[in-house]
N, C-alpha and C positions, 0 to 999 in steps of 0.2 A: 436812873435816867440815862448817865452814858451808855451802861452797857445796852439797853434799848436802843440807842441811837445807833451803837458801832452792830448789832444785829439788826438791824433795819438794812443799814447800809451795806453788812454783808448780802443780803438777802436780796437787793434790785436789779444784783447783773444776771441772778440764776432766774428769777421773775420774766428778765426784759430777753433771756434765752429762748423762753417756750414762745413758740408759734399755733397759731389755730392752722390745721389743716382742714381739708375740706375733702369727700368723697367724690371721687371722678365716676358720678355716676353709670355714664356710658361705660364704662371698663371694668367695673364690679358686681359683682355677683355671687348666690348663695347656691349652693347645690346640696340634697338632702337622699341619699340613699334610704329606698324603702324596700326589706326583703318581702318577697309577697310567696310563700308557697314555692319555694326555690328560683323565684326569677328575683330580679332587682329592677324596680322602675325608679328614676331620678327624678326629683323635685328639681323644676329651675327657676330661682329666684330674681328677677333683672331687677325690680326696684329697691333700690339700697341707697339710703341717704345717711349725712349726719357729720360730724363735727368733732376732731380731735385736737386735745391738746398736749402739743411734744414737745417735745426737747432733744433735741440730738446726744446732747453732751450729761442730760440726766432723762434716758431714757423709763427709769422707773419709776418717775413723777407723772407720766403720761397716763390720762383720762379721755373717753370717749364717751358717743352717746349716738348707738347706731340705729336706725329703725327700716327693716325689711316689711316691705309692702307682700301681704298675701295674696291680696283679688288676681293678680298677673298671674299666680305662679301654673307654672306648664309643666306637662311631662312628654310632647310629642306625641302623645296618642289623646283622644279628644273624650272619648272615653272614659279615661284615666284622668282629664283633666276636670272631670264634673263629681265624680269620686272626691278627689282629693281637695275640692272648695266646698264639697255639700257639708252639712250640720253634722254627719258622723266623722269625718276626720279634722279639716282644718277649719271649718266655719268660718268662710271669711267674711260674710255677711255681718257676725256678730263679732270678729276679731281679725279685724284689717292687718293689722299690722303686730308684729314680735320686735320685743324692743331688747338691745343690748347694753351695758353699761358697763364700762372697762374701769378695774378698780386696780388693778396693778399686773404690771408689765414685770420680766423677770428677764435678762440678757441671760442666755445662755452660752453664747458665741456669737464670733463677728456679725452673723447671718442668720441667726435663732434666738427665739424667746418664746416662753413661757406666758400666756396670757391668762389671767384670772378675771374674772365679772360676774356680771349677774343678768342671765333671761329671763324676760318676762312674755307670758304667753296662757291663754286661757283663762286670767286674769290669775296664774300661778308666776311668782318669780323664786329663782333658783339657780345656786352660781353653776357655771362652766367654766373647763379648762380649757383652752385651745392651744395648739401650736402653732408658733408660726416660725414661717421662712420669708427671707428679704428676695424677690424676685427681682427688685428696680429699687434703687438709690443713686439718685443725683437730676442733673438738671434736665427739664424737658425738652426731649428732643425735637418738638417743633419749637417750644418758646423758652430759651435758654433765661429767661428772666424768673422763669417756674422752678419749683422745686419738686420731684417726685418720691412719691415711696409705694414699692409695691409689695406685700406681704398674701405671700397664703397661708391661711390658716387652716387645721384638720382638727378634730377630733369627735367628741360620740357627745347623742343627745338620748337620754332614757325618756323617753316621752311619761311614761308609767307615774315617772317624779311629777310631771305636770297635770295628772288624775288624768289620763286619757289612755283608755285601755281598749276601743273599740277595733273588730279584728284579732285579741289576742287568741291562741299563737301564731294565729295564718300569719298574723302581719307582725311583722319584727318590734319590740318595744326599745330598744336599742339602735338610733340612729348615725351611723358614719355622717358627717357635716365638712365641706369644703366649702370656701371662702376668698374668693378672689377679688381682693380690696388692692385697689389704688388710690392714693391719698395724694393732693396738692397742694404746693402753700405757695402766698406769691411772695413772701421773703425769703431771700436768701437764706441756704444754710450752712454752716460755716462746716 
């Protein structure tokens, strides 16, 4: 029973550390390279929501729960944009949204980490790695009461792994993915 107690009581200041942050929707964004028969058209993602929980000081406690809106997504050509919603590539009719879910975070250096999780997509889920880099840390520049974090992340999505092979080889089965996430909390962080 003590040692539950003096572990309990270890355990309330690293607790009362994590913060919920929140996605600055306006300022994130997903981007999806598609190789098409030697060109590259870019997927752009603007709706991205969702909900992390951090820790400054135990950054590899940190969990998320991100979800990308598909009906939006654009590639600047109109074209291009009715291709990549129709039922042979992204179907967003029957699959609105790709869901992410951050399972461990790995600091690489002051300004990198290693992100591990799991997407879900075509009702397949399946983890990814991502990289990221710290863009923005510290207080918001219009509202110093805010706290910001901004991270890009990069890495590849094998679409193949999610049973979607339409287009192969014209179209690339191996996806370059950028990610431009801003993150807010309204507690201070130390």
């Amino acid at each position: 029973m003590r040692l539950l107690l003096v572990l309990v009581l270890w355990l309330i200041p690293a607790l009362a550390a994590a913060a919920t942050w929140s996605v600055v929707e306006s300022e994130t964004w997903v981007e999806v390279d598609v190789s098409y028969r030697g060109s590259v058209v870019t997927m752009h993602f603007d709706t991205v929501k969702g909900n992390i929980l951090f820790d400054e000081r135990r950054p590899q406690t940190a969990r998320a729960s991100i979800v990308v809106g598909t009906r939006d997504v654009t590639t600047g050509f109109f074209i291009a944009d009715n291709v990549v919603r129709s039922e042979d590539y992204l179907n967003v009719k029957t699959y609105p949204r790709i869901d992410f879910r951050l399972e461990r975070l790995v600091r690489t250096s002051d300004s990198t980490a290693d992100i591990f999780g799991q997407l879900r997509f075509w009702d397949v889920e399946r983890p990814v790695t991502l990289k990221a880099k710290v863009f923005r840390y510290g207080p918001n520049p219009a509202a110093e009461e805010r706290f910001d974090a901004g991270f890009t992340l990069t890495g590849e999505i094998d679409r193949t792994q999610f049973g979607h092979t339409t287009g192969l080889p014209q179209v690339a089965a191996v996806l370059p993915i950028r990610i431009h996430l801003l993150m807010r909390s309204d507690t201070p962080v130390d």
